[in-house]
N, C-alpha and C positions, 0 to 999 in steps of 0.2 A: 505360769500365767493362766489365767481364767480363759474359757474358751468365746466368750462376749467381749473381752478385751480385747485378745486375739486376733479375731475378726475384727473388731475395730482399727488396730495397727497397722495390722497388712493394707485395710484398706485406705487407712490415713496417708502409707507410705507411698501407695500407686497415684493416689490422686495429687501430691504434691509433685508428683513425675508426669503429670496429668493424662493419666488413665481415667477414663468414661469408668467409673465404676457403681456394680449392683450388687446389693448383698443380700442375705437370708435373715438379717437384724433390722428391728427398726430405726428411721433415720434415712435409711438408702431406700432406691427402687427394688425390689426384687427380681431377680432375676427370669427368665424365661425357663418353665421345666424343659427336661431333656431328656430324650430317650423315652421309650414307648411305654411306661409306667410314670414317667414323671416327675421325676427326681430333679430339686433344684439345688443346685451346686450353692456354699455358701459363700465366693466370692465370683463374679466374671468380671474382667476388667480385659477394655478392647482401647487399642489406641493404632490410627494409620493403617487398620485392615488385618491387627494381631490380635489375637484372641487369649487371655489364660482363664483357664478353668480352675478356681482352687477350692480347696476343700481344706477346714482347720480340722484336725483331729486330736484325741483324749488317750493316752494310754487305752482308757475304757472303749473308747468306740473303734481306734485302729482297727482291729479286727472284725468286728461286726459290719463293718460299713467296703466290703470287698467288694459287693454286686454294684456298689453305687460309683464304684472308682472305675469299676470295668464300664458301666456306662459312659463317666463323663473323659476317659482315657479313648473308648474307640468313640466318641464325636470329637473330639480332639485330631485325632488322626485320622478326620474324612476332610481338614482341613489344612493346608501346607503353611498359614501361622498360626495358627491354632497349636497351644499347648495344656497340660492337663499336669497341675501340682498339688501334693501333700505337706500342706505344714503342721509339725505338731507340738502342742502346747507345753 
């Protein structure tokens, strides 16, 4: 699956479970950077005080995109609902 679709799904799938959701695609609000360079995660969806941080990823970028996982993975874990997931396409 394309990584704009992707991203569309996941986030089709949260909001019918009605999760607040923001994306990094147009259509949605975007997200809030994070962490002290500014990295926007390309889904956050928060519902009743829980947070997930997700990121779609590519065969291609899997690997490229480590510094930005250890980002949105320790602001994840400065938060006790707060979680931090990889889906890949």
């Amino acid at each position: 699956m394309h990584f704009l679709a992707k991203v569309k799904q996941i986030a089709g799938r949260l909001r019918r479970k009605s999760w607040d959701i923001k994306t990094d695609i147009g259509g949605f609000e975007q997200p809030a950077p994070i962490g002290k360079n500014g990295k926007i995660p390309d889904i956050v969806a928060k519902k009743r005080g829980a947070k997930k941080i997700i990121e779609v990823e590519t065969l291609e970028t899997m690997g490229k995109d480590k510094k930005q996982h250890e980002t949105f993975r320790r602001s994840a874990a400065h938060q006790r609902r707060d979680s931090f997931e990889i889906e890949e396409t």
